[in-house]
N, CA, C and O atoms as a printed pandas DataFrame, in Angstrom:
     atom_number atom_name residue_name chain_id  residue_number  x_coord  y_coord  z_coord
0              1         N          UNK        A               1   -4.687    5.921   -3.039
1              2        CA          UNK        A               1   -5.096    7.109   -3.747
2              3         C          UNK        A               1   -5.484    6.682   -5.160
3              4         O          UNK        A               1   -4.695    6.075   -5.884
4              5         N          UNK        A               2   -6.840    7.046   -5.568
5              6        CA          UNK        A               2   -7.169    6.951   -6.942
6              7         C          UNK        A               2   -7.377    8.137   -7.662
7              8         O          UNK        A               2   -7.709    9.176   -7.092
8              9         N          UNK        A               3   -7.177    8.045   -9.072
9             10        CA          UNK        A               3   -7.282    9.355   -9.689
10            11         C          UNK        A               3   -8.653   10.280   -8.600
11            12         O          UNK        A               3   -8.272   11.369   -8.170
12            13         N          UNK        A               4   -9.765    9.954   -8.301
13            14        CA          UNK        A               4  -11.106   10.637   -8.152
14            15         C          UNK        A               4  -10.568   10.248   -6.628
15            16         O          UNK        A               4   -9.908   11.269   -6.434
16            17         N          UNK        A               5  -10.435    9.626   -5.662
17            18        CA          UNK        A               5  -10.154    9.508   -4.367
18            19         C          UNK        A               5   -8.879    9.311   -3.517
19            20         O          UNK        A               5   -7.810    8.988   -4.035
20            21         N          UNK        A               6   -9.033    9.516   -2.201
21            22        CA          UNK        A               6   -8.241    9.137   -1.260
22            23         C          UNK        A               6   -8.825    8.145   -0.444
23            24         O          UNK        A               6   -9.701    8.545    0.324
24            25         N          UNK        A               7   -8.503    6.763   -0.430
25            26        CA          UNK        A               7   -9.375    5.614   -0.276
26            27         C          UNK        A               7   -8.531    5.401    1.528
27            28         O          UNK        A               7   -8.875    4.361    2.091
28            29         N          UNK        A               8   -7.705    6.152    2.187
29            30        CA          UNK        A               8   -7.243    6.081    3.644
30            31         C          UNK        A               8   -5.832    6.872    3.305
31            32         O          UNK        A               8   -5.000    6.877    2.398
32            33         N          UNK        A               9   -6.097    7.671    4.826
33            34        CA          UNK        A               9   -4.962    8.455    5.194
34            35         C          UNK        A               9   -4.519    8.356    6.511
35            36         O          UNK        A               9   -5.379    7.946    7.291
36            37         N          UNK        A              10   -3.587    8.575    6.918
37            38        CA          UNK        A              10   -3.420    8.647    8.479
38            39         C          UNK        A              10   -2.137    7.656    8.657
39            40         O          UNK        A              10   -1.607    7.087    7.702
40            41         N          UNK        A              11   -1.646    7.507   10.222
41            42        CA          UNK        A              11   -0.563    6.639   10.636
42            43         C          UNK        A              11   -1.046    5.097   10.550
43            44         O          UNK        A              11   -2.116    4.491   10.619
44            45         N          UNK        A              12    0.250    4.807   10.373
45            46        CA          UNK        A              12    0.110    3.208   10.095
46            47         C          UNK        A              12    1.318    2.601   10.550
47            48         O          UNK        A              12    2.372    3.235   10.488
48            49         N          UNK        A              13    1.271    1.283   11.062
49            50        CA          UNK        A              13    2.410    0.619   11.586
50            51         C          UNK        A              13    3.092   -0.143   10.406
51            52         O          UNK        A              13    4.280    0.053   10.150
52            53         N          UNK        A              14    2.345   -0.990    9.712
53            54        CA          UNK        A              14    3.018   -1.502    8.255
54            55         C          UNK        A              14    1.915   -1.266    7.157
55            56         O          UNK        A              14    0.712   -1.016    7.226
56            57         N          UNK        A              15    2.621   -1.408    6.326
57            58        CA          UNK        A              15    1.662   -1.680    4.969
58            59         C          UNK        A              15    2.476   -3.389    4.338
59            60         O          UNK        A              15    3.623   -3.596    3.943
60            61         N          UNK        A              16    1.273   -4.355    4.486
61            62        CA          UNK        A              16    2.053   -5.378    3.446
62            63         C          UNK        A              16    1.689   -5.830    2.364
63            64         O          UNK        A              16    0.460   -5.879    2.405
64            65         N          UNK        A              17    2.329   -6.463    0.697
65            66        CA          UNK        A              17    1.283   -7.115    0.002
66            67         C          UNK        A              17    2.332   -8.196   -0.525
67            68         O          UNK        A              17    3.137   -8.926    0.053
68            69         N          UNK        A              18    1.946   -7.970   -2.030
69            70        CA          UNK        A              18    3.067   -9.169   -2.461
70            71         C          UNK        A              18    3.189   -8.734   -4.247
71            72         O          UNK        A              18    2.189   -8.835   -4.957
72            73         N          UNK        A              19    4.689   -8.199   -4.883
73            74        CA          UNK        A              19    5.066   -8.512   -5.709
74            75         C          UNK        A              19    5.691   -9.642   -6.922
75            76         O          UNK        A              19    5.920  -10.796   -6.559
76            77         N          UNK        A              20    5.869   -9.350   -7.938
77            78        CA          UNK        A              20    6.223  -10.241   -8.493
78            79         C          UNK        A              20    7.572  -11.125   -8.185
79            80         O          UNK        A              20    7.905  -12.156   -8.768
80            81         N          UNK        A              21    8.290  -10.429   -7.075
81            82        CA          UNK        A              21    9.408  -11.130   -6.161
82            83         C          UNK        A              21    9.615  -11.527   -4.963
83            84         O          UNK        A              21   10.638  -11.986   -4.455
84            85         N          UNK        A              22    7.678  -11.156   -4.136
85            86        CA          UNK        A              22    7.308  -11.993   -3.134
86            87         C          UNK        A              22    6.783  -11.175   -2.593
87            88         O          UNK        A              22    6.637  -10.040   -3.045
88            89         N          UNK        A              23    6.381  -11.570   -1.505
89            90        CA          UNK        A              23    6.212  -10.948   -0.064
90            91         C          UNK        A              23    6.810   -9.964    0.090
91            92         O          UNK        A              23    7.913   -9.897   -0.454
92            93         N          UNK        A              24    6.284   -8.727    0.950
93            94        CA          UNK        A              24    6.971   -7.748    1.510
94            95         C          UNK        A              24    6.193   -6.824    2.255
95            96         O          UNK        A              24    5.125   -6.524    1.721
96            97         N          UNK        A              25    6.443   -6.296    3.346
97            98        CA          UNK        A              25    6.669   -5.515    4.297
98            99         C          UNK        A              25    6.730   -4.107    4.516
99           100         O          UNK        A              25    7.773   -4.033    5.166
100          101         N          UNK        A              26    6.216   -2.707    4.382
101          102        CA          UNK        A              26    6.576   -1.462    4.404
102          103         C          UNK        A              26    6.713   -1.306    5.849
103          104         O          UNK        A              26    5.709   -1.859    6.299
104          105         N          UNK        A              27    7.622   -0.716    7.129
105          106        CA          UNK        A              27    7.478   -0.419    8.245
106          107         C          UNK        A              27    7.890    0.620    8.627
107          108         O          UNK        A              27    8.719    0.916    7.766
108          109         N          UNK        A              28    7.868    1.938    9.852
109          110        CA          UNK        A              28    8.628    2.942    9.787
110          111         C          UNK        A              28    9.689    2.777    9.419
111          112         O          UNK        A              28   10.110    1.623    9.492
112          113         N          UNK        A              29   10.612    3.866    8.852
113          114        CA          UNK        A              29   11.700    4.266    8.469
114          115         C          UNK        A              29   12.439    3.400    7.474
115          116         O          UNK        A              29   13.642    3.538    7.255
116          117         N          UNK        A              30   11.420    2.207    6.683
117          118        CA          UNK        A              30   12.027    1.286    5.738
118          119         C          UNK        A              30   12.744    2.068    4.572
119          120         O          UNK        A              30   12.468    3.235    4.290
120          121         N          UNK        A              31   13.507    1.456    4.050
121          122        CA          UNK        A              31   14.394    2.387    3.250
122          123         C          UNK        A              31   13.330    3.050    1.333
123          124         O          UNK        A              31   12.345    2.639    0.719
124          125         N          UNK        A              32   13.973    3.779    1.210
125          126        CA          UNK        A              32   12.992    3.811   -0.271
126          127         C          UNK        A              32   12.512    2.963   -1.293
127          128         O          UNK        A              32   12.926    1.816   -1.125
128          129         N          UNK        A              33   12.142    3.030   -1.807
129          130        CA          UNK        A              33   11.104    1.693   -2.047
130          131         C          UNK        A              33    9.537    2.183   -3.559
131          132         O          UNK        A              33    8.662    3.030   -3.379
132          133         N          UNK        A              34    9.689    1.418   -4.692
133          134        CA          UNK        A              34    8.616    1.458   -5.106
134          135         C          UNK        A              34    8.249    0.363   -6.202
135          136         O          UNK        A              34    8.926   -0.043   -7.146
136          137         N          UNK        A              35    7.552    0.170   -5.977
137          138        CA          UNK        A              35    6.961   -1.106   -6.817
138          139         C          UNK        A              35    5.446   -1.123   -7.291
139          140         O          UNK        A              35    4.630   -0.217   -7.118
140          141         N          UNK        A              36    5.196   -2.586   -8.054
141          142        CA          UNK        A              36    4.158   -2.394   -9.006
142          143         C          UNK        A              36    3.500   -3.952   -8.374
143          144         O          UNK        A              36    4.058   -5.049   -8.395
144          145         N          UNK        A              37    2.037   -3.570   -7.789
145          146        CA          UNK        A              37    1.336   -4.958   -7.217
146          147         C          UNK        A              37    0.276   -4.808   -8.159
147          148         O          UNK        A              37   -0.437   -3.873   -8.522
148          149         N          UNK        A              38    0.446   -6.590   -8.577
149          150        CA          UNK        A              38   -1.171   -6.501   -9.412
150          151         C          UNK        A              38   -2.136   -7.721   -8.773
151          152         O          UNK        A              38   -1.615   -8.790   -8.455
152          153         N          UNK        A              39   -3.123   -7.563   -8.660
153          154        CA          UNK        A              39   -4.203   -8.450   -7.905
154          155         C          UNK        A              39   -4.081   -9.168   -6.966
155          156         O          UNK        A              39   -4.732  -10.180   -6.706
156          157         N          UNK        A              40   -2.925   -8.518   -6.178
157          158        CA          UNK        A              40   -2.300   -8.614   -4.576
158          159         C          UNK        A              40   -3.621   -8.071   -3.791
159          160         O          UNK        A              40   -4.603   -7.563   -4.333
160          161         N          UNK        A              41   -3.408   -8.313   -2.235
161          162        CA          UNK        A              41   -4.061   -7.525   -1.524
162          163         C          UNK        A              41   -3.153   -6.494   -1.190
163          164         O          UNK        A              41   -1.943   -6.681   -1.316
164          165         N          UNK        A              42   -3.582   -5.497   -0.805
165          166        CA          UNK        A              42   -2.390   -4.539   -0.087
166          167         C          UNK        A              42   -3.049   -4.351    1.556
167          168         O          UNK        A              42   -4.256   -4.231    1.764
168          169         N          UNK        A              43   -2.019   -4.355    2.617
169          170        CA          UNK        A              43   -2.851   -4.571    3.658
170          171         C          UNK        A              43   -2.283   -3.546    4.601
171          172         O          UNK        A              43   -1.108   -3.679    4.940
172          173         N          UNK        A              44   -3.167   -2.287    5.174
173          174        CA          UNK        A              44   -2.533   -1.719    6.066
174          175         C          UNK        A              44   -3.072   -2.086    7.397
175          176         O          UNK        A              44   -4.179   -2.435    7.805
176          177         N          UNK        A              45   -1.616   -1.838    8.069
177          178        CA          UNK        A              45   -2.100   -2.124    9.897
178          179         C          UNK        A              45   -2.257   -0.681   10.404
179          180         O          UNK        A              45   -1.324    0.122   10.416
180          181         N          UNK        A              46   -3.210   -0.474   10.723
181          182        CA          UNK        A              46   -3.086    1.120   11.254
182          183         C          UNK        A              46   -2.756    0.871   12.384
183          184         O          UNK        A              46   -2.972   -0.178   12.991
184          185         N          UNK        A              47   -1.865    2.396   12.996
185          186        CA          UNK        A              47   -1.559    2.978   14.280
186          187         C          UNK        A              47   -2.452    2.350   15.551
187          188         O          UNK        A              47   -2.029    2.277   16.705
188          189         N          UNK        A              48   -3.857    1.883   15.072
189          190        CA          UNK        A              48   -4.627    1.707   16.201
190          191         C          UNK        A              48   -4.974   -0.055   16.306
191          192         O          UNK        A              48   -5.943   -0.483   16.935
192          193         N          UNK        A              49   -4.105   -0.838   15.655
193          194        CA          UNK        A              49   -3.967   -2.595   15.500
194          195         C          UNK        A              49   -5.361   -2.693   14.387
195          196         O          UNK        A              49   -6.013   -3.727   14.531
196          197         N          UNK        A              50   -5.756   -1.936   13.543
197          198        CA          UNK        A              50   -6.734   -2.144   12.413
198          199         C          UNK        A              50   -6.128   -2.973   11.295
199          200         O          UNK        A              50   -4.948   -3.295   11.158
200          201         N          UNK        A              51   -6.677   -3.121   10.888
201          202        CA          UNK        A              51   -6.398   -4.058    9.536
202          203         C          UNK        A              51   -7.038   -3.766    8.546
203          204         O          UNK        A              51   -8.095   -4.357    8.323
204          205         N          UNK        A              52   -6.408   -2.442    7.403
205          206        CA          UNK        A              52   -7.580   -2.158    6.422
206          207         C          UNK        A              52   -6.832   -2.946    5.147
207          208         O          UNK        A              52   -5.641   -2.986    4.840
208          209         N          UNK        A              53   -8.305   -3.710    4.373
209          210        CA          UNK        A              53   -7.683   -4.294    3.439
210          211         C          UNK        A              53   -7.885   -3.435    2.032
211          212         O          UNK        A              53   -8.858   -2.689    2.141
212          213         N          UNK        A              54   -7.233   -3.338    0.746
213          214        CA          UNK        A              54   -7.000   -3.029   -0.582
214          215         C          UNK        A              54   -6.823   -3.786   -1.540
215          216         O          UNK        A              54   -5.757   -4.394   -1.438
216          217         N          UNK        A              55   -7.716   -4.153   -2.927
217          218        CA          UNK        A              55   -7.534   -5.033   -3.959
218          219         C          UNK        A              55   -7.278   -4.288   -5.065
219          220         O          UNK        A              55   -7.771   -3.212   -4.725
220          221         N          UNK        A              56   -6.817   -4.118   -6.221
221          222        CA          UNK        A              56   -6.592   -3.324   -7.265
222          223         C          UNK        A              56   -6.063   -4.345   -8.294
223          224         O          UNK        A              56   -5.509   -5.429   -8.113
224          225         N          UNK        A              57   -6.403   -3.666   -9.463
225          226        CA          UNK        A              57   -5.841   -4.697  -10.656
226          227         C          UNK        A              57   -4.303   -4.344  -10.948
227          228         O          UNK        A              57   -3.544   -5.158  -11.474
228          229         N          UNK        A              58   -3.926   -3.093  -10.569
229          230        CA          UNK        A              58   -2.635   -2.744  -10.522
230          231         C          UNK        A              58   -2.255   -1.608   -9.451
231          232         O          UNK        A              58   -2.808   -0.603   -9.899
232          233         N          UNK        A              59   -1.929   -1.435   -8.868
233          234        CA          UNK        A              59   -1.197   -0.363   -7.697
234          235         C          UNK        A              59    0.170   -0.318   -8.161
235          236         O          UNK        A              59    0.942   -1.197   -8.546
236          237         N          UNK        A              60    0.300    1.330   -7.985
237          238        CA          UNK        A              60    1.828    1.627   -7.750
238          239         C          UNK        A              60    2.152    2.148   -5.735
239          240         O          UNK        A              60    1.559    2.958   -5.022
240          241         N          UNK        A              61    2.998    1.483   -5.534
241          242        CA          UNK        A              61    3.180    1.820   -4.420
242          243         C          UNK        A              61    4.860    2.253   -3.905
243          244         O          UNK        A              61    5.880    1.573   -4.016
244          245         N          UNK        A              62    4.700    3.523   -3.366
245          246        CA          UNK        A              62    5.532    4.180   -3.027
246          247         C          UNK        A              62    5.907    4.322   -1.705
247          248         O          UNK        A              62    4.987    4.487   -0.903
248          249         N          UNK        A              63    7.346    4.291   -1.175
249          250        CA          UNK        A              63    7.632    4.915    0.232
250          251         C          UNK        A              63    9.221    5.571    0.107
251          252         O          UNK        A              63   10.327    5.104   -0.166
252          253         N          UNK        A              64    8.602    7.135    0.521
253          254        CA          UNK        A              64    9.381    7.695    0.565
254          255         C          UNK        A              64    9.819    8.677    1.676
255          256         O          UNK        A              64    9.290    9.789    1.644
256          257         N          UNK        A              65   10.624    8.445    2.555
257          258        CA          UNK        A              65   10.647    9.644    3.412
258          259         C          UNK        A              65   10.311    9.237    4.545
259          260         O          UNK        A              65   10.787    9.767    5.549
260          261         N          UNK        A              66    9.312    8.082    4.631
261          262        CA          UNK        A              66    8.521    7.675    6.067
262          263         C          UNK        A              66    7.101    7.795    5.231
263          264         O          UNK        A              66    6.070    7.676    5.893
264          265         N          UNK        A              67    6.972    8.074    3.499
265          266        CA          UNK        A              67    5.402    8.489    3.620
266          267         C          UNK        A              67    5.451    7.471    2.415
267          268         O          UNK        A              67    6.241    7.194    1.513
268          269         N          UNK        A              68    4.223    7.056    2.847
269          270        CA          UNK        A              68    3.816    5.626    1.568
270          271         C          UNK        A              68    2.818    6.322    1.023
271          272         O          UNK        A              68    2.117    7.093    1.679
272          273         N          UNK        A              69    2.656    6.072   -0.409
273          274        CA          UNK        A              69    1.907    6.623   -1.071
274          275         C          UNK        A              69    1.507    4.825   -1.986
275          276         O          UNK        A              69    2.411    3.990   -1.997
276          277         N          UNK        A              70    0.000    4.457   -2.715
277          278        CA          UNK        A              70   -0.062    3.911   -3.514
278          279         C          UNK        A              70   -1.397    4.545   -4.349
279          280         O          UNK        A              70   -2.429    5.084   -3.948
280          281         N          UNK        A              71   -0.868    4.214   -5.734
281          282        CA          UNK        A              71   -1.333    4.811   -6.773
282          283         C          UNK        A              71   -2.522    3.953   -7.106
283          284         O          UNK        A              71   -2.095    2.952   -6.531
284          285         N          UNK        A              72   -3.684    3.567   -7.587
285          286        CA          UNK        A              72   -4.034    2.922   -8.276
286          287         C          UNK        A              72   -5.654    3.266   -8.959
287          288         O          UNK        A              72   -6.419    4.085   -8.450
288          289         N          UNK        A              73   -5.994    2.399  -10.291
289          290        CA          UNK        A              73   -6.832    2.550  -10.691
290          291         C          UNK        A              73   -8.454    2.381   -9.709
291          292         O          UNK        A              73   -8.232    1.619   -8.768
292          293         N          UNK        A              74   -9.396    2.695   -9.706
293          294        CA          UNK        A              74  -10.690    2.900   -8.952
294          295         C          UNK        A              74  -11.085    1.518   -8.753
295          296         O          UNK        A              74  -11.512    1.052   -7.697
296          297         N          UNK        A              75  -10.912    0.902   -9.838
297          298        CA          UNK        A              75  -11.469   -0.602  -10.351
298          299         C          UNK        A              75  -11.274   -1.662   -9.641
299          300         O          UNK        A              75  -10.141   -2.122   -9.787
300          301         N          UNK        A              76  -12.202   -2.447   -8.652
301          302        CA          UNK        A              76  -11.644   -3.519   -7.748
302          303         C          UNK        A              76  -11.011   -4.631   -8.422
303          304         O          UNK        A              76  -10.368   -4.355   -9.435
304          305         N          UNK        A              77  -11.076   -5.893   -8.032
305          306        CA          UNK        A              77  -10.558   -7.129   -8.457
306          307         C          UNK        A              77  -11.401   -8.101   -7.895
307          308         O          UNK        A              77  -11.187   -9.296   -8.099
């Protein structure tokens, strides 16, 4: 999600990228969770074995509830 868009919505099996403390993983029912990726990829697997990829100079990324949310500026990398 960017201020002006919603860049993908829908089910997903993981979301992964990599923070400043490594690697990591979002999967159903992972526990709460939010962090700050900068010029990571962020990578979702959708529901249907897709692979959509995401670059950002900074993302906030959220999971809460079962629902991932990431924040970030419009601006690629």
């Amino acid at each position: 999600m960017t201020p002006k868009q919603t860049l993908f919505e829908g089910k997903a099996k993981a979301l992964s990228s990599k923070n400043s403390e490594g690697k990591f993983d979002i999967l159903a029912f992972h526990a709460n969770f939010i962090t700050i990726v900068e010029k990571e990829p962020i990578v979702v697997l959708t529901d249907k074995n897709e692979k959509v990829e995401f670059k950002f100079a900074t993302a906030i990324i959220s999971n809460n509830s079962n629902t991932v949310l990431v924040f970030a500026e419009p601006t690629t990398v």
